[in-house]
PyMOL Python script that loads the backbone (N, CA, C, O; Angstrom):
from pymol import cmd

cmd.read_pdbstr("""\
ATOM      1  N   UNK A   1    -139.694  22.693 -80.559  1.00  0.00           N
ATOM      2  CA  UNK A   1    -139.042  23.730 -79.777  1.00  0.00           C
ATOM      3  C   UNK A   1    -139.765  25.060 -79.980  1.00  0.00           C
ATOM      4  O   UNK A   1    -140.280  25.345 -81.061  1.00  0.00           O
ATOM      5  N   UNK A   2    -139.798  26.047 -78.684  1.00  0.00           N
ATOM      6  CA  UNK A   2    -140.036  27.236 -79.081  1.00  0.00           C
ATOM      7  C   UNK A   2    -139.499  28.237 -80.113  1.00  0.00           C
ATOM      8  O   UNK A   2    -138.358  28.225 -80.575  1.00  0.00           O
ATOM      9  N   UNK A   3    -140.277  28.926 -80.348  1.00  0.00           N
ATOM     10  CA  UNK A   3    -139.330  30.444 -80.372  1.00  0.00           C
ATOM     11  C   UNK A   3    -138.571  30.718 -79.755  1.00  0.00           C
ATOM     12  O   UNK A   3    -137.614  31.315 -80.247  1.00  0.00           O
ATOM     13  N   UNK A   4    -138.601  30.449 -78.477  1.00  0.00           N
ATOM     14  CA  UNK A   4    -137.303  31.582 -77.598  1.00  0.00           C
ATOM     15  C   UNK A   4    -136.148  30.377 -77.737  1.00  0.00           C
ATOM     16  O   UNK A   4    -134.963  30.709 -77.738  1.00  0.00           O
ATOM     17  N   UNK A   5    -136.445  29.273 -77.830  1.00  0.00           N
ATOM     18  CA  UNK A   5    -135.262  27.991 -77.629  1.00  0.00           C
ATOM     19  C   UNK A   5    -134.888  28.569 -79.058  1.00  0.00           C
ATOM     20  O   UNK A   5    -133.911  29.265 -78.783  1.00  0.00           O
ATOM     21  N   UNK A   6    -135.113  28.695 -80.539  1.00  0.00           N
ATOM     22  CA  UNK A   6    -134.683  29.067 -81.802  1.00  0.00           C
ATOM     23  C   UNK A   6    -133.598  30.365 -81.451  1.00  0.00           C
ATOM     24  O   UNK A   6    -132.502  30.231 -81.994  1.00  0.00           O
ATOM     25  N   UNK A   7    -133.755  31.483 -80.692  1.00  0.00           N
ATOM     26  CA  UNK A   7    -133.660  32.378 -80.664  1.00  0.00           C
ATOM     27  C   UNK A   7    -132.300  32.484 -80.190  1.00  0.00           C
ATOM     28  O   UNK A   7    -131.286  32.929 -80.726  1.00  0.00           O
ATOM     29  N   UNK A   8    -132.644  31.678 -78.419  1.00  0.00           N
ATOM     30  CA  UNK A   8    -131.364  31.309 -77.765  1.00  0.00           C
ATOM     31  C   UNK A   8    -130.134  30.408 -78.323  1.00  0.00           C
ATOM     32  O   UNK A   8    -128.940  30.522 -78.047  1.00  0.00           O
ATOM     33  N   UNK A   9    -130.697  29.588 -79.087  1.00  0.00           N
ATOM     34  CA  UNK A   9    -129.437  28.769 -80.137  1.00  0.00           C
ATOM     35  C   UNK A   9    -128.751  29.556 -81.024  1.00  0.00           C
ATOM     36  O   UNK A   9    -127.645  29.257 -81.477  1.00  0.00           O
ATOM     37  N   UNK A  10    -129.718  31.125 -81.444  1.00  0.00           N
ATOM     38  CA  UNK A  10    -129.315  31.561 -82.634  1.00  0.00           C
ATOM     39  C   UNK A  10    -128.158  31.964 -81.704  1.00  0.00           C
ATOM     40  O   UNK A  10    -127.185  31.244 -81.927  1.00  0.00           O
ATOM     41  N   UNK A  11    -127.894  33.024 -80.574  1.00  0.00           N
ATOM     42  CA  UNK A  11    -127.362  33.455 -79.941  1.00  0.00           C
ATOM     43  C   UNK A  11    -126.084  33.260 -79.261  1.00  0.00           C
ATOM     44  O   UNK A  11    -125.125  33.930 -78.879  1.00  0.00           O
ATOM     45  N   UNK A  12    -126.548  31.876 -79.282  1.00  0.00           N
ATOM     46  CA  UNK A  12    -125.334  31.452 -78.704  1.00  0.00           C
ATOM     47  C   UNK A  12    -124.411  30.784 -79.925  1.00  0.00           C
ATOM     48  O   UNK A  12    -123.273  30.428 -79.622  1.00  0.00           O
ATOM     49  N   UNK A  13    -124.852  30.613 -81.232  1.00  0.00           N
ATOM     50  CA  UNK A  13    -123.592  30.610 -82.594  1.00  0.00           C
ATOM     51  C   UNK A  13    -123.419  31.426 -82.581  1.00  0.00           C
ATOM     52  O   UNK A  13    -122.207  31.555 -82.409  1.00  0.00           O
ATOM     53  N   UNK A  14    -123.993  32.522 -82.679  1.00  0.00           N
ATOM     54  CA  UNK A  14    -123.192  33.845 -83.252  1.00  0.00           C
ATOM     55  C   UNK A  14    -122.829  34.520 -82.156  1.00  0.00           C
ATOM     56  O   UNK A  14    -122.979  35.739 -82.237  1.00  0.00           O
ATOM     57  N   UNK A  15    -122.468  34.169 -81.322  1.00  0.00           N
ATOM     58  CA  UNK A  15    -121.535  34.462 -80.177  1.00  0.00           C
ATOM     59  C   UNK A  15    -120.116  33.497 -80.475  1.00  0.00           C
ATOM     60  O   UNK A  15    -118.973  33.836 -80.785  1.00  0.00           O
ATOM     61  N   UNK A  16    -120.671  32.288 -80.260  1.00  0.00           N
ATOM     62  CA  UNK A  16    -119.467  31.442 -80.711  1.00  0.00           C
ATOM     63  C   UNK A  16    -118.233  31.669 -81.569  1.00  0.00           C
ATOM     64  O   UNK A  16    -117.009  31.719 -81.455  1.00  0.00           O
ATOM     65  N   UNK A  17    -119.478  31.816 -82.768  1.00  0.00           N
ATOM     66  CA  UNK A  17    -118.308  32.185 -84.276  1.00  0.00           C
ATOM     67  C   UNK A  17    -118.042  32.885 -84.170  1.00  0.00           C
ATOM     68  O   UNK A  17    -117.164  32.995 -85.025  1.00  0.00           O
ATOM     69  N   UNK A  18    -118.136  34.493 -83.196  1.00  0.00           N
ATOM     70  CA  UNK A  18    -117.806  35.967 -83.347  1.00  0.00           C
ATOM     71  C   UNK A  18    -116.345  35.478 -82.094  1.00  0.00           C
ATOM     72  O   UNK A  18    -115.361  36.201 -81.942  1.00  0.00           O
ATOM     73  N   UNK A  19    -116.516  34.364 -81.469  1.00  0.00           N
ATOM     74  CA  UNK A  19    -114.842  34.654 -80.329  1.00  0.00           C
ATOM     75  C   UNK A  19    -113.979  33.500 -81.237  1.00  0.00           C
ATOM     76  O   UNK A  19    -112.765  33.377 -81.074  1.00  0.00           O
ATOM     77  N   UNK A  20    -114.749  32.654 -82.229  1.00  0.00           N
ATOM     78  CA  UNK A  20    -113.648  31.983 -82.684  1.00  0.00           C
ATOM     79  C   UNK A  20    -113.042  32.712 -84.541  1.00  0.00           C
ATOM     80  O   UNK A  20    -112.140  32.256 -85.243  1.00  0.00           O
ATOM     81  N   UNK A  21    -113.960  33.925 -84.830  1.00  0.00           N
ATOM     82  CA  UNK A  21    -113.111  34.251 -85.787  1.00  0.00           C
ATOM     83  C   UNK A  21    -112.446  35.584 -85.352  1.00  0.00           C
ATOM     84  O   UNK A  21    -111.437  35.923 -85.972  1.00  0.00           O
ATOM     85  N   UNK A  22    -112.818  36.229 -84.537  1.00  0.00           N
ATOM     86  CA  UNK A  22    -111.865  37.078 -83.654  1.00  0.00           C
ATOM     87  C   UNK A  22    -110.362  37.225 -83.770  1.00  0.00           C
ATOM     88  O   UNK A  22    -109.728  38.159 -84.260  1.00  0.00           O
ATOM     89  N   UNK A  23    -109.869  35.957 -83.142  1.00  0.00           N
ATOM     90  CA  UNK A  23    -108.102  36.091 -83.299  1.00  0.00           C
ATOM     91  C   UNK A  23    -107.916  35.482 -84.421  1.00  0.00           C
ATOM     92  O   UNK A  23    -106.892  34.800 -84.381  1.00  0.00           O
ATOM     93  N   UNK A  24    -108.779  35.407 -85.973  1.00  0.00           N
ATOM     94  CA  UNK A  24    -107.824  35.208 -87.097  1.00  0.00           C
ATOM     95  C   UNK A  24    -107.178  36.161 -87.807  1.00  0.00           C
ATOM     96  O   UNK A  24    -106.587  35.843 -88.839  1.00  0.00           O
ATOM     97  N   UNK A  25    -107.200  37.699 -87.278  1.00  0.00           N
ATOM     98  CA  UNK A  25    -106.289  38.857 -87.625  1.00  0.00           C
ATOM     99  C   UNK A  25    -105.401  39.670 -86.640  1.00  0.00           C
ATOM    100  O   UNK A  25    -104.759  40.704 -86.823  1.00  0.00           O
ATOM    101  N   UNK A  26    -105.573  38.834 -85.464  1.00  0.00           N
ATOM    102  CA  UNK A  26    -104.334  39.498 -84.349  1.00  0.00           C
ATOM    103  C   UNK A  26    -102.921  39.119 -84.933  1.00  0.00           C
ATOM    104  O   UNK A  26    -102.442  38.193 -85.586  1.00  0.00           O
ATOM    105  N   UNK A  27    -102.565  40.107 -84.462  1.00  0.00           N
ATOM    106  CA  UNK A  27    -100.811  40.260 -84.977  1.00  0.00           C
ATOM    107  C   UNK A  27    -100.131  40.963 -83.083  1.00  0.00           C
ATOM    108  O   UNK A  27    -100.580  41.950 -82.500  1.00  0.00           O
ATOM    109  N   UNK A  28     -99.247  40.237 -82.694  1.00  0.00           N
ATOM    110  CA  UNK A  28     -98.692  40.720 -81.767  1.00  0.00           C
ATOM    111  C   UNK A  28     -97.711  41.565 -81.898  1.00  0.00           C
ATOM    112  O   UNK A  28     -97.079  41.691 -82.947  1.00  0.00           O
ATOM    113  N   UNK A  29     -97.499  42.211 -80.863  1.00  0.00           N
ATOM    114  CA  UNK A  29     -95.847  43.088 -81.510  1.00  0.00           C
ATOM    115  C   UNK A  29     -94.462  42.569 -81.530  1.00  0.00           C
ATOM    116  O   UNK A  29     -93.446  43.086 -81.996  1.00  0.00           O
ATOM    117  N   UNK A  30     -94.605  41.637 -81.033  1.00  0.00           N
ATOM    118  CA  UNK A  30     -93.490  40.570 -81.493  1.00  0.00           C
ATOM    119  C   UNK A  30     -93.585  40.582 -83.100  1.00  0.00           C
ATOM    120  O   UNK A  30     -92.711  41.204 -83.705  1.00  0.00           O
ATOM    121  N   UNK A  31     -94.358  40.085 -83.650  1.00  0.00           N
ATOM    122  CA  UNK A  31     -94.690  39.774 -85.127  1.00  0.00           C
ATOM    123  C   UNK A  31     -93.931  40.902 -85.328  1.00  0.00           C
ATOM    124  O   UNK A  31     -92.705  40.831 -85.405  1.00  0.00           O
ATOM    125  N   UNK A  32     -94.840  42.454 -85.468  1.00  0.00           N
ATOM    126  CA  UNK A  32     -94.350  43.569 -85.759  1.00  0.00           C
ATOM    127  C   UNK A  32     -93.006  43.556 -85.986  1.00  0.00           C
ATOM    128  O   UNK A  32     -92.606  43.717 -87.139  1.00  0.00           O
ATOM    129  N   UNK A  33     -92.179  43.381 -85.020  1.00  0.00           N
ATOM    130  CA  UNK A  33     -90.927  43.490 -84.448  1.00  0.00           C
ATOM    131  C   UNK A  33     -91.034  44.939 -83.880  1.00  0.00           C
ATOM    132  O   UNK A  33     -90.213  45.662 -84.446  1.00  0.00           O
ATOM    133  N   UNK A  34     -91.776  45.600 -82.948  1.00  0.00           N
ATOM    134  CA  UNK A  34     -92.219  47.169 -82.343  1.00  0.00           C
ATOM    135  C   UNK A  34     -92.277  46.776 -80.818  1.00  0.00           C
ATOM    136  O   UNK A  34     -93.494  46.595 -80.827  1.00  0.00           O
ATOM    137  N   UNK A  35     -92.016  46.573 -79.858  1.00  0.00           N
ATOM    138  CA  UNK A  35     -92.425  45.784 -79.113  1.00  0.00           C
ATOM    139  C   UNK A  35     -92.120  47.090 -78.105  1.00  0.00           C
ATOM    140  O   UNK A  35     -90.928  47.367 -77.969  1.00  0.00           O
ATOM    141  N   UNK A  36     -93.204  48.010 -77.306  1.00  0.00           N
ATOM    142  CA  UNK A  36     -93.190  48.959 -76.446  1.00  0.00           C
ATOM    143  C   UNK A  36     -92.605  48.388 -74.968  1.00  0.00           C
ATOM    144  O   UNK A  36     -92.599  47.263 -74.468  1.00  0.00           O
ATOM    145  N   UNK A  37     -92.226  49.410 -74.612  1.00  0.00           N
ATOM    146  CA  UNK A  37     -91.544  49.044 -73.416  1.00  0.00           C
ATOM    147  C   UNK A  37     -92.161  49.267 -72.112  1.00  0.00           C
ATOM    148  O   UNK A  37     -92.518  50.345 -71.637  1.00  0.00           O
ATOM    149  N   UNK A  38     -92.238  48.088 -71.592  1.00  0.00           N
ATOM    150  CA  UNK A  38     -93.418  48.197 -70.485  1.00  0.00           C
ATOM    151  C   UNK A  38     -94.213  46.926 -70.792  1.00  0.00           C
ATOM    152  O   UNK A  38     -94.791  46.425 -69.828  1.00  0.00           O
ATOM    153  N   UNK A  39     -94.362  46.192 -72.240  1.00  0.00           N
ATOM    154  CA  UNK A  39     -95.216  45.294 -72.388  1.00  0.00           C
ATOM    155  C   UNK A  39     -94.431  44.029 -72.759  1.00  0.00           C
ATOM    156  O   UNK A  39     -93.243  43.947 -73.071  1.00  0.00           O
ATOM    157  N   UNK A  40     -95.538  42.864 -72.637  1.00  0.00           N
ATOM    158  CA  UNK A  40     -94.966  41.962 -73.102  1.00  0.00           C
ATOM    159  C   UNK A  40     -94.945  41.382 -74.447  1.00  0.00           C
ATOM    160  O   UNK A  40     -96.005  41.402 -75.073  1.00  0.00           O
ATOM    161  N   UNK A  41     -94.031  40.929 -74.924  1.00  0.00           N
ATOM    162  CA  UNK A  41     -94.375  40.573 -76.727  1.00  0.00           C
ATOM    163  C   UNK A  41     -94.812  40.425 -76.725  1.00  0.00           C
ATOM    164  O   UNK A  41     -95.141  41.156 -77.659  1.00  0.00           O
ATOM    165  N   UNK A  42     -95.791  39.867 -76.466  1.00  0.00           N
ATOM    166  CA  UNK A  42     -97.286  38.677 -76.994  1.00  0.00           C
ATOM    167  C   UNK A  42     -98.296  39.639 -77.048  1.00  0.00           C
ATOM    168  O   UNK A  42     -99.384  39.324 -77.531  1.00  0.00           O
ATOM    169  N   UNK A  43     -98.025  41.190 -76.465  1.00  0.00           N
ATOM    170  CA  UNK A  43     -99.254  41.806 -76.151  1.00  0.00           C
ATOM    171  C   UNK A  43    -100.218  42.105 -77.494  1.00  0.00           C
ATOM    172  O   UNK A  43     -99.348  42.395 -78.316  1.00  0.00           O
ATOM    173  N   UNK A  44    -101.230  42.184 -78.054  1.00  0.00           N
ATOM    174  CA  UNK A  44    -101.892  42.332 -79.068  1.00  0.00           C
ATOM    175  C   UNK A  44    -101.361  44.003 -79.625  1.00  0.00           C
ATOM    176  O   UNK A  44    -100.814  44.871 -78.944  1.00  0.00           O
ATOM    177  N   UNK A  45    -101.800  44.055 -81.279  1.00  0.00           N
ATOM    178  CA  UNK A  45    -100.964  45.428 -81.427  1.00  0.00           C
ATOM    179  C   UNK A  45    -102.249  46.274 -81.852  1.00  0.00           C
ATOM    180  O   UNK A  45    -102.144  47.476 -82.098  1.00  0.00           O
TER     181      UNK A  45
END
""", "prot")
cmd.dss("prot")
cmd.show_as("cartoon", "prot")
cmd.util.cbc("prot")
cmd.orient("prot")
């Protein structure tokens, strides 16, 4: 494989792992129990 094929693989893990460790610290405002008015619980806080 090339370089650019190395490059593009790198790219596309660390894209990957950056949207799948993402939501392991969302807290909604439901959780909170704060929940603004206008939104829906689930909304991220």
């Amino acid at each position: 494989m090339t370089w650019i094929s190395w490059i593009a693989i790198y790219f596309i893990l660390w894209w990957g792992t950056l949207f799948v460790v993402i939501p392991f610290s969302l807290r909604t405002q439901e959780e909170d129990g704060d929940v603004t008015l206008g939104t829906v619980a689930s909304a991220p806080r």
